[in-house]
N, C-alpha and C positions, 0 to 999 in steps of 0.2 A: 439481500442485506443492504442494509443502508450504511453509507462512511460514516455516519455517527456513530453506529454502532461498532463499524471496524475501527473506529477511531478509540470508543470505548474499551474495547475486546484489550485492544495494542495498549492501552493508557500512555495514549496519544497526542501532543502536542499541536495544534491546528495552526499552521503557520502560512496558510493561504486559503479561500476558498471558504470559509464559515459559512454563506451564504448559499452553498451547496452540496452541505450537508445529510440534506436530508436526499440528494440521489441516489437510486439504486445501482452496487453494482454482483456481478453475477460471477464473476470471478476474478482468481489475482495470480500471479506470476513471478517469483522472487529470483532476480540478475543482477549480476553486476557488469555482465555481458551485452549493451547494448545488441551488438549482431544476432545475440541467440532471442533477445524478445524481438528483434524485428521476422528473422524465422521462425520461429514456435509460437508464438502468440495466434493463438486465432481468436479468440472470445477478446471484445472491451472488456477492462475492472483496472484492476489494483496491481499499479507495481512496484514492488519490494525491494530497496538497492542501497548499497551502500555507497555508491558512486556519485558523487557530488559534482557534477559539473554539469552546462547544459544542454551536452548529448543527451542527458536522460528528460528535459523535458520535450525537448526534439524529438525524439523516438516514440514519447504517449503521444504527440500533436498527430506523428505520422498517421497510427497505430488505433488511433480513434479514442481513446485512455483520457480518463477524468480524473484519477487519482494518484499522486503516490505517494509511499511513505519510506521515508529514506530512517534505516536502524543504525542497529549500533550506537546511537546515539550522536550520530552524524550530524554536523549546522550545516545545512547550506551557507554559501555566501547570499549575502544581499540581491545580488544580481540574479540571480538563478531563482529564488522567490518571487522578485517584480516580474521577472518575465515568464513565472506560470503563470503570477496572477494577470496579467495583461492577457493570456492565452486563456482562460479562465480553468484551471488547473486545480484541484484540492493537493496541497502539500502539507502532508503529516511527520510526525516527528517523534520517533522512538526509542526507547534506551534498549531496546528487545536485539537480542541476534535475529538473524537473517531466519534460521532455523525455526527458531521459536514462533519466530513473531507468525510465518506463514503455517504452522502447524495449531496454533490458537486460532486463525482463524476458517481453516479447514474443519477443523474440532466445532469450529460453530455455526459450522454449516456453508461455507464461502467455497462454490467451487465442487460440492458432492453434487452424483444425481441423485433424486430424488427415492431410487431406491436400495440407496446405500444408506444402513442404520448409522447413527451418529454412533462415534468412538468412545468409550468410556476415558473420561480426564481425570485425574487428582489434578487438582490445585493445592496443594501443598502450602501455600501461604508466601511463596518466594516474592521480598518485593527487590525489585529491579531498580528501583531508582538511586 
């Protein structure tokens, strides 16, 4: 999947990284637990967190990660943006829970194997914003 598209999925705010967009990534990871994505992560993608400070872009630099999107509808500070973007980092930006947001893009394929049937969704028409 491309983060435009997980950008899309999430209805997403692009607050770093435009320019790399169109990267693919192959899975994601939703914490607010730096320690636990530095243990359980083993695949590069997308991580999901409500935690605004910049252990979390620390932790993708570690971890090999190109993306993340911070829910809830969480702002980063200033600081924490420059210094993905300096690291070259995609920072997304969602009003979705934690929950949601990683089960939409499970639901659209982020992260299944290949011979697991996709999930059937209602979209119910919820808008989020």
């Amino acid at each position: 999947m491309k983060i435009s598209e997980a950008a899309e999925i999430l209805n997403a705010v692009v607050l770093t990284g435009g320019d790399k967009l169109d990267e693919e990534v192959h899975s994601a990871c939703g914490s607010d637990m730096m320690s636990d994505v530095l243990a359980y992560v083993k695949d590069q993608g997308v991580l999901l967190t409500g935690l605004i400070n910049v252990q979390v872009i620390r932790t993708l630099l570690m971890m090999d990660m190109n993306c993340v999107v911070f829910v809830r509808g969480k702002v980063p500070p200033e600081g924490i943006v420059e210094f993905a973007e300096e690291n070259g980092v995609v920072v997304l930006q969602t009003k979705l829970p934690m929950f949601e947001a990683c089960g939409r893009l499970y639901c659209a394929g982020l992260g299944r194997r290949e011979d697991e049937g996709a999930p059937e969704v209602k979209d119910e028409g919820a808008d989020h914003e």
